[in-house]
N, C-alpha and C positions, 0 to 999 in steps of 0.2 A: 064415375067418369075417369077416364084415362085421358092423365098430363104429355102432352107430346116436350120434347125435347126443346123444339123451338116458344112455346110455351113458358116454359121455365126459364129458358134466356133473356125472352122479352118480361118478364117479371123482375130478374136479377139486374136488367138496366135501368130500368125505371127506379127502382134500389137508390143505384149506385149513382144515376147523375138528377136524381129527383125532380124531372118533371116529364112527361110524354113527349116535349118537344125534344129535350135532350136526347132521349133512347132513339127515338126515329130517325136521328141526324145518324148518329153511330150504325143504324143498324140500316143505314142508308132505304126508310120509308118515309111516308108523310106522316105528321103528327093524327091525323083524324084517323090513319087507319089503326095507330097504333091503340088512341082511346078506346074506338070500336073495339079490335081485339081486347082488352081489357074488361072491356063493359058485357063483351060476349061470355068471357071467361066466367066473371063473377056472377053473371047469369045463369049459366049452368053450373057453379058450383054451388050456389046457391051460399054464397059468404063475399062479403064486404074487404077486399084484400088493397084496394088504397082509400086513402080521405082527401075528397077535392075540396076546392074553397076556392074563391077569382084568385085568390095570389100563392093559394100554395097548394104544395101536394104531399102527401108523406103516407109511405105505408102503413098499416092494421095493426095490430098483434097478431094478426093472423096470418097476417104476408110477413112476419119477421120469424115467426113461429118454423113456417118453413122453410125461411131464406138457407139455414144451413145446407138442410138435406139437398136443396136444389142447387145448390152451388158445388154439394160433392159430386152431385148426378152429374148436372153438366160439364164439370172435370172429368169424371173418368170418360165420357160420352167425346169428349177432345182429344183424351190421350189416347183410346178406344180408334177414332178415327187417324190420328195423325200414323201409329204406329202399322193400320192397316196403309194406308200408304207408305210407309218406308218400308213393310214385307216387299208389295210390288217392285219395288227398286232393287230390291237383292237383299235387305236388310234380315239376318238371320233370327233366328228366336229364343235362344238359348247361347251363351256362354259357357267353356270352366277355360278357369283359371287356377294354374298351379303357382303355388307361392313357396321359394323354400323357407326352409322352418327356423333358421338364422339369420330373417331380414326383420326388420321394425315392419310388424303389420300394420301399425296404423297409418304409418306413409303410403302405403299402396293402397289403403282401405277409401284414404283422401282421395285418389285418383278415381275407385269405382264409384264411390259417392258424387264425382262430379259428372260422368258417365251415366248414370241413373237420372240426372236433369234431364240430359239430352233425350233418353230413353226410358221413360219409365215403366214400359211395360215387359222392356228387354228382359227374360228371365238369367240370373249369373249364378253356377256355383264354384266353388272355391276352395279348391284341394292346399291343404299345406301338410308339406309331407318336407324329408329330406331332397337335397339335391340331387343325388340319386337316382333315386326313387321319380321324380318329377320327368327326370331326361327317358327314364323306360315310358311311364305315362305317357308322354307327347310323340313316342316309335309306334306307339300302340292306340292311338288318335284317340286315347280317352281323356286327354287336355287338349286347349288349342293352342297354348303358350304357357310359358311360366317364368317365373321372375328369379335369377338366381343370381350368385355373384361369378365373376369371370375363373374360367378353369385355363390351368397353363396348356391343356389338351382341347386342337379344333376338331371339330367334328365336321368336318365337309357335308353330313346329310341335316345341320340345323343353321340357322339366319340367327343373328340380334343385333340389337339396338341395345346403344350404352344408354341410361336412364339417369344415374349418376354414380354418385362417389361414396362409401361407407368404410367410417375408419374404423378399423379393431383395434382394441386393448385387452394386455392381459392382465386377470383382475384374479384374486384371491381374499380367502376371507380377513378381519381381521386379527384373530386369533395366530394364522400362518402368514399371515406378514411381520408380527412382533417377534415372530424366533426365526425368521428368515434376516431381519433386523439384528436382534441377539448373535447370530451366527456368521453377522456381516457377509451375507450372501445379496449379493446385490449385481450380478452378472445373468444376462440373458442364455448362458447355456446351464447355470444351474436349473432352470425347468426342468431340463430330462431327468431331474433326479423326484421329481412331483409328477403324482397322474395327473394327465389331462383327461379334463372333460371335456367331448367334443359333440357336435350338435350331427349326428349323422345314422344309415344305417347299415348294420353288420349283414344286409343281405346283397347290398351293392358295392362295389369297389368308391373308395373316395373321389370323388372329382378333381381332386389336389391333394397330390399325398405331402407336399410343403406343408399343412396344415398339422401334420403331426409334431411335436415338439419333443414330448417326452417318450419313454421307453416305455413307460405304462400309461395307461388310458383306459375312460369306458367310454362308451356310446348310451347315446338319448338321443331319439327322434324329436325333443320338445325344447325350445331354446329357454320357456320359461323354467323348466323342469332341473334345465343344465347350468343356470344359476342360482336355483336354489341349491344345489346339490354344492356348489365352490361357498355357496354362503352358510352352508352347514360344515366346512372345512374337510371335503370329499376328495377334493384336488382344485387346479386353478383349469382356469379357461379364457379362451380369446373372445371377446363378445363385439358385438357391433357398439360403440359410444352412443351412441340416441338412446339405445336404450336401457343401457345401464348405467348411464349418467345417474339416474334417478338413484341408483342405487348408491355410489359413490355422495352423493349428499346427504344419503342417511346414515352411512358410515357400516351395511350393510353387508359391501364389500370395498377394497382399495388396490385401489390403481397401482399396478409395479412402478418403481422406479427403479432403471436401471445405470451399471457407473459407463458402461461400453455401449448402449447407444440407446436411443430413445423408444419409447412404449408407445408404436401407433403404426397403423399396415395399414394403407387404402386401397379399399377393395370396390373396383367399378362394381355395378350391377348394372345387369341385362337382363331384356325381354327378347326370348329364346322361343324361335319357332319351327316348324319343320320347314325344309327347303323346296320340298315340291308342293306345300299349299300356301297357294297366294294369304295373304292376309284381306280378310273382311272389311269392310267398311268400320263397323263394329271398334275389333280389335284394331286399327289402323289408328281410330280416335284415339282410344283408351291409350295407348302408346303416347299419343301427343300430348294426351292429358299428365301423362308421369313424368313426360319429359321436360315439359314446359313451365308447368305449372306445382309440380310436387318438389323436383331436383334441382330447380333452376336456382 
């Protein structure tokens, strides 16, 4: 015998407020037709799936037995319906999102994970590349948006929304701080005398050539990649603070201190999109989700 949908609901009420009168009230029926259906069921299942008595009533092993399976069915069978309904509305089916590769991902991970409530059947993918790289993706509609920090250059063909605020530090290992110490170097333009490592790619022009410090430098597309590399005394780099705070309290790496002006850049980030496509319903949320709720 095949369990219908509505089947398996009125099983999971009867559950959940434990007695037929309860379920029928919620499931706005009368209690007699609810027993009958019940009585019909275990009939043609031919199994015992609640225990009556005048005062009480309480499910089988065999109605608990299944209670799971039938409470995933009925979920997807909700989300399955809800989600055909928000297609009809314009709700689209697919997401990408580009992320560049020098922001704290799990701050905007927070944002898609609250995104995924609303929508769970929304399919998302999730490009993190350089900034760069992200700005040609979205000329080329193979993103729909991406998340980058602000460039001193407007581009009249892209839209953003400020999201928040991320402050940089220049950080080096400890090893190159103790003879930068030694050598009482403690001036913010001694850097151009140290490579920098920066978080970028050699096939795109920088978004901000202000980000350059020193005379020598390399490139890494990977921000986790580009502090190991200063932690292995490669050269120094400017990182986001969120997330190499952690590293600073393992003494991993350390924070400059300088005597001519202080160790810290706030860099807005934006959600950056093309100017001749509306934004979606979709991405519209996820935006109020970063802004509201992630940066606020």
């Amino acid at each position: 015998m095949k369990l219908s949908s509505e089947q398996l609901e009125l099983i999971l009420e009867i559950i959940d407020r434990g007695s037929f009168s309860a379920a029928a009230r919620a499931l706005n029926r009368v209690p007699s037709a609810v027993s009958m259906a019940i009585a019909n069921l275990e009939a043609e299942l031919n199994l015992k799936l609640f225990e009556r008595s005048k005062n009480h009533l309480a499910p089988t092993e065999i109605a608990l037995s299944i209670e799971p399976h039938a409470r995933l069915i009925v979920t997807k069978l909700r989300q399955l319906e809800m989600h055909l309904s928000e297609l009809s509305t314009g709700l689209e089916t697919r997401i990408c999102i580009g992320v560049a590769a020098d922001i704290n991902q799990k701050i905007i991970l927070k944002g898609i994970e609250q995104l995924i409530q609303h929508y769970p059947l929304l399919n998302i993918e999730i490009v993190c590349a350089p900034q760069q790289e992200l700005k040609a993706r979205l000329q080329n509609n193979e993103i729909d948006l991406y998340i980058a920090y602000s460039s001193s250059n407007i581009d009249i063909n892209q839209r953003f929304r400020l999201l928040g605020v991320e402050q940089f530090v220049a950080a080096i290992s400890p090893e190159q701080a103790q003879q930068l110490k030694a050598q009482h170097k403690n001036e913010l333009t001694m850097l151009s005398e140290f490579r920098q490592i920066i978080v970028a790619s050699k096939n795109y022009p920088l978004p901000d050539p202000r980000i350059l410090v020193s005379d020598s430098y390399w490139y890494t597309d990977n921000l986790s990649m580009a502090i190991h590399m200063v932690e292995q005394g490669m050269g120094w780099g400017n990182f986001p603070l969120s997330v190499v705070s952690e590293h600073f309290t393992k003494h991993s790496l350390v924070r400059l201190e300088f005597s001519d002006t202080t160790n810290g850049l706030d860099m807005p980030i934006h959600a950056i999109w093309a100017s001749y496509k509306p934004l979606s319903k979709t991405i519209q949320l996820l935006i109020e989700l970063w802004s509201k709720e992630i940066f606020e």
